[in-house]
C-alpha positions as CSV (number, residue, x, y, z in Angstrom):
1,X,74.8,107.9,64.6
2,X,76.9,109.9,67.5
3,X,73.3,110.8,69.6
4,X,74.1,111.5,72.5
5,X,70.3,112.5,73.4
6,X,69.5,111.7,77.2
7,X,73.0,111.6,78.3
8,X,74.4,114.2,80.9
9,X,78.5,115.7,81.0
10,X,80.3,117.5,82.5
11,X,82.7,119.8,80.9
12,X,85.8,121.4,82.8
13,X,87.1,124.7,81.7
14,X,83.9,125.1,79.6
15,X,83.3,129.2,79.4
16,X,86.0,129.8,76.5
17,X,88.3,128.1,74.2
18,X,87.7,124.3,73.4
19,X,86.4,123.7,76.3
20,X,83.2,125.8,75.7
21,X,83.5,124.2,71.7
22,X,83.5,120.6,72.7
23,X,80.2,121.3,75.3
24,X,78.4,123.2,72.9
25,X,78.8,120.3,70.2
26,X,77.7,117.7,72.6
27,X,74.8,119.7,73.3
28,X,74.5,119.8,70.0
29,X,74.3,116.0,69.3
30,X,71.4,116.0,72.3
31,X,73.3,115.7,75.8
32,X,72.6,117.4,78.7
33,X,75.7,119.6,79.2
34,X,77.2,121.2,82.8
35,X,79.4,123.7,81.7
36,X,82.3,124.5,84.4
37,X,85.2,126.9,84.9
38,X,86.2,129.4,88.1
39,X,83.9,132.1,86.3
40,X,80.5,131.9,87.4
41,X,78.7,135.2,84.8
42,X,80.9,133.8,81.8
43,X,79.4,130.6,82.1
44,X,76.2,131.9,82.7
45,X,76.4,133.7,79.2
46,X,77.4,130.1,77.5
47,X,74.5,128.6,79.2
48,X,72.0,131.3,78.0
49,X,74.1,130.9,74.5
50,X,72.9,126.8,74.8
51,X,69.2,127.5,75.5
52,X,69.1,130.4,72.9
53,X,69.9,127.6,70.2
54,X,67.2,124.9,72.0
55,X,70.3,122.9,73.5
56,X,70.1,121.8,77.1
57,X,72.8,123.0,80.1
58,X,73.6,124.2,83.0
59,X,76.5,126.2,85.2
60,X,78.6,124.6,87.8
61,X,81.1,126.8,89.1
62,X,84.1,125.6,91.3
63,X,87.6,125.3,90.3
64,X,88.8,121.9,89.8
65,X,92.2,121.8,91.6
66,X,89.6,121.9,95.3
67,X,89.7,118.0,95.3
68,X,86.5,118.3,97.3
69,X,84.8,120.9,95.3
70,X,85.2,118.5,92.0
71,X,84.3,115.1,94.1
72,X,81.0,117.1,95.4
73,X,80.4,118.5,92.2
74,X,80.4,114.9,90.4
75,X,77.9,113.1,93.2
76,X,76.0,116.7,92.9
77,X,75.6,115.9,88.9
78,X,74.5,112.5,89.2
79,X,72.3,113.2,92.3
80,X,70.0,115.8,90.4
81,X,70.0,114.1,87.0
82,X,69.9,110.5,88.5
83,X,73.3,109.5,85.7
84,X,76.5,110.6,84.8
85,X,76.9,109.6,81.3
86,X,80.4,111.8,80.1
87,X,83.4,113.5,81.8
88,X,85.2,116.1,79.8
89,X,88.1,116.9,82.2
90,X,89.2,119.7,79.8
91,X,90.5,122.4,82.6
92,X,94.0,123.4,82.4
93,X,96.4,126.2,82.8
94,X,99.9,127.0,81.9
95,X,103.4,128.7,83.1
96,X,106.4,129.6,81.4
97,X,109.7,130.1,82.5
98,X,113.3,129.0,81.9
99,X,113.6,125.9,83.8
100,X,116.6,127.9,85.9
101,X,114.2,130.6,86.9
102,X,111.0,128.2,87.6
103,X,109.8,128.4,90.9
104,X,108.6,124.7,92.6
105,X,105.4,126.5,93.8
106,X,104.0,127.1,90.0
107,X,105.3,123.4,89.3
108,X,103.3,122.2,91.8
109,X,100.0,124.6,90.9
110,X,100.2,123.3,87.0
111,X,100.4,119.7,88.3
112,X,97.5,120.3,90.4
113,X,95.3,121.6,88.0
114,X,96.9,119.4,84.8
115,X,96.8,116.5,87.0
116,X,95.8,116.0,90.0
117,X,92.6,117.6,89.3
118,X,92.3,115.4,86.0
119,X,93.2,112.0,88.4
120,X,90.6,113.1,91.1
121,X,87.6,113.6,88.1
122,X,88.2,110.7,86.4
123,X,88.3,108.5,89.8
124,X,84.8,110.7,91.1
125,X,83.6,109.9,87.4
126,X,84.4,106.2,87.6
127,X,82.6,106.2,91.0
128,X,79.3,107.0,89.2
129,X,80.2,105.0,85.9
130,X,81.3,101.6,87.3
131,X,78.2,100.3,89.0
132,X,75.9,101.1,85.7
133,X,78.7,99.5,83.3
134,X,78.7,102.7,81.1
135,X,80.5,105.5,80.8
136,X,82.8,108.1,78.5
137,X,86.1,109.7,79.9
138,X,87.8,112.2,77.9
139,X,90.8,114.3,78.9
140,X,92.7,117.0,77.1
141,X,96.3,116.1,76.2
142,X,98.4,118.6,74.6
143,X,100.7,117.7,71.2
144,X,103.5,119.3,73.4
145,X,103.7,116.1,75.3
146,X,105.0,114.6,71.9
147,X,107.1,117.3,70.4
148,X,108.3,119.6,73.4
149,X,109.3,123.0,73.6
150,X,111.1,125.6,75.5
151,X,110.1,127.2,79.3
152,X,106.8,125.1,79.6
153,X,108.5,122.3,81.8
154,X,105.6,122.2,83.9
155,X,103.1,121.7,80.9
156,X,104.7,119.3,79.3
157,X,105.2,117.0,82.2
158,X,101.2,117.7,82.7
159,X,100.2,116.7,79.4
160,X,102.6,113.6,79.0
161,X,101.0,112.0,82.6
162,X,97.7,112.8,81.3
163,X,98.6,110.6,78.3
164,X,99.9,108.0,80.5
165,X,97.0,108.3,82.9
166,X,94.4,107.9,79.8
167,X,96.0,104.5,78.9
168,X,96.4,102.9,82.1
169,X,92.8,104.3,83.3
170,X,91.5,102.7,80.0
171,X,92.6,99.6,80.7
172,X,91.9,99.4,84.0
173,X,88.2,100.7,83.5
174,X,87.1,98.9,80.2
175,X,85.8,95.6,82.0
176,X,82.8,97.5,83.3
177,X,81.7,99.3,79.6
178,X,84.0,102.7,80.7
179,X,86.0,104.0,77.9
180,X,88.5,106.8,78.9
181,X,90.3,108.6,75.8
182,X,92.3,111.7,75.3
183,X,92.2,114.3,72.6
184,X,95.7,115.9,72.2
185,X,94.9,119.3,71.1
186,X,97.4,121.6,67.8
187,X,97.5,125.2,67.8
188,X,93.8,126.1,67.9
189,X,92.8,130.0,67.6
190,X,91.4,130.6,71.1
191,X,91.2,133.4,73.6
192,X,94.2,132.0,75.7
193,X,96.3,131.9,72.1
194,X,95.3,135.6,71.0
195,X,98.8,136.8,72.5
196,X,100.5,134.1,70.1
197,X,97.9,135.0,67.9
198,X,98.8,138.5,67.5
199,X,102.6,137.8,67.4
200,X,103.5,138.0,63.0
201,X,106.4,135.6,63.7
202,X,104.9,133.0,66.2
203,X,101.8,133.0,63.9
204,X,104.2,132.4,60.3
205,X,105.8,129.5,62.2
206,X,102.7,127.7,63.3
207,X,101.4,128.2,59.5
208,X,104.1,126.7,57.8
209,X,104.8,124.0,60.4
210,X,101.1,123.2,60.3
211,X,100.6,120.8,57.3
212,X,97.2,122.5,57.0
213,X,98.9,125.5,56.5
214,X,96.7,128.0,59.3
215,X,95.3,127.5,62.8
216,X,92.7,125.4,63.6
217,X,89.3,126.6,64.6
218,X,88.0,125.8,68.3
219,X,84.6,124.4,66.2
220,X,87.0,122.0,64.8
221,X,87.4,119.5,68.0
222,X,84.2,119.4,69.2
223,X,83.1,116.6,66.9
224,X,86.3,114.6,68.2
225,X,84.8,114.8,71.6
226,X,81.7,113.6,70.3
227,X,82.8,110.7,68.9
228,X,84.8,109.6,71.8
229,X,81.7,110.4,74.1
230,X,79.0,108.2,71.7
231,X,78.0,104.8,72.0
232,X,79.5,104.7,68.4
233,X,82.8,104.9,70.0
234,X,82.3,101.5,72.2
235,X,85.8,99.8,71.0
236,X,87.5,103.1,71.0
237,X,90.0,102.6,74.3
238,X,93.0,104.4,75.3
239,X,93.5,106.1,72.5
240,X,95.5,109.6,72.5
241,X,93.8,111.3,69.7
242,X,95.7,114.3,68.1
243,X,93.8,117.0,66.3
244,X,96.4,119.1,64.9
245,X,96.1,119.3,61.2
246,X,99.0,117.4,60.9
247,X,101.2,119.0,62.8
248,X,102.9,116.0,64.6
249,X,102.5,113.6,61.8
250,X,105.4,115.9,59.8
251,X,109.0,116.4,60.3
């Protein structure tokens, strides 16, 4: 079950975090994997990682908020490999500010990577899916589009339209075999969190608001994203899956 042998993905935002944990786990269960972020040496590194474990990927540098880089990149996948089996559209950033000091330009810049970026993927994906009546699209969600907090307006707003965008994209899509799902993502211990990390208070808080009582590890969502990508997961639709040890299921 969950073999994923002979398929190819893409992975945005791949060279850290749980980006770089959900492609390395579907490398794991035998896809093809094209690893991308801005960064074109730290993806390198994950790629030599792969191969240094027998798995099977590839580097694609461009950053995913150039519409025309990501459309390119798609046709460019499924041009070489002859299929475009999965779309992780994982890539997201993040700014914080009181909403009376938050500037409409870094509004706009979240939205466009969050977003926009997400919308034009999943439309380039579908493109390649559609005619072939197959296809997995998973985007990352955040649990802050259910349970909110302060001077991350833009996020928020991000996360809750990618929510939105999985459900009406999975309904829309399913007639020709596409599934499109979202993983909605805790407090995981990543590089982008060791600030938060590092801070005694921050880090007591998400403990004891946690139900599983710590962080969770990156390694820890990568089998979510295999599921959701497996032909296992055929009459999984629209779904907004959280992995957050609990975190939103408790008052």
């Amino acid at each position: 079950m969950f073999d994923l042998t002979g398929k190819v993905a893409l992975v945005t935002g791949a060279s850290r975090g749980l980006g770089w944990a959900m492609a390395e786990s579907l490398a794991r269960a035998g896809a093809h994997v094209v690893l991308n972020s801005r960064d074109g040496a730290a993806l390198a590194a994950r790629v030599a990682e792969l191969q240094a474990q027998g798995l099977s990927g590839e580097a694609l540098a461009f950053d995913v908020s150039d519409t025309t880089a990501a459309e390119h990149a798609v046709a460019d996948i499924a041009g070489r490999h002859g299929r475009f089996d999965i779309l992780v559209a994982n890539a997201g950033i993040n700014h914080r500010a009181p909403i009376g000091e938050f500037a409409l330009a870094d509004f706009q810049r979240v939205l466009a990577t969050n977003l926009t970026a997400v919308w034009v993927l999943c439309k380039a994906a579908a493109g390649q899916m559609v005619p072939h009546r197959r296809g997995r699209i998973i985007v990352t969600g955040s649990i802050t589009a259910f349970a909110a907090r302060p001077t991350v307006s833009a996020y928020v707003a991000s996360k809750g339209a990618v929510h939105a965008l999985t459900r009406q994209l999975a309904v829309e899509l399913a007639p020709a075999g596409v599934t499109v799902n979202c993983i909605a993502p805790g407090y995981f211990a990543t590089e982008l969190n060791t600030p938060l990390l590092g801070n005694q208070e921050f880090n007591d808080w998400v403990c004891k608001r946690t139900p599983a009582g710590r962080w969770g590890d990156p390694r820890e969502i990568g089998p979510a994203a295999v599921f959701l990508a497996s032909d296992e997961a055929a009459y999984v639709n629209g779904l907004v899956m959280t992995v957050d040890g609990g975190f939103t299921a408790a008052m």
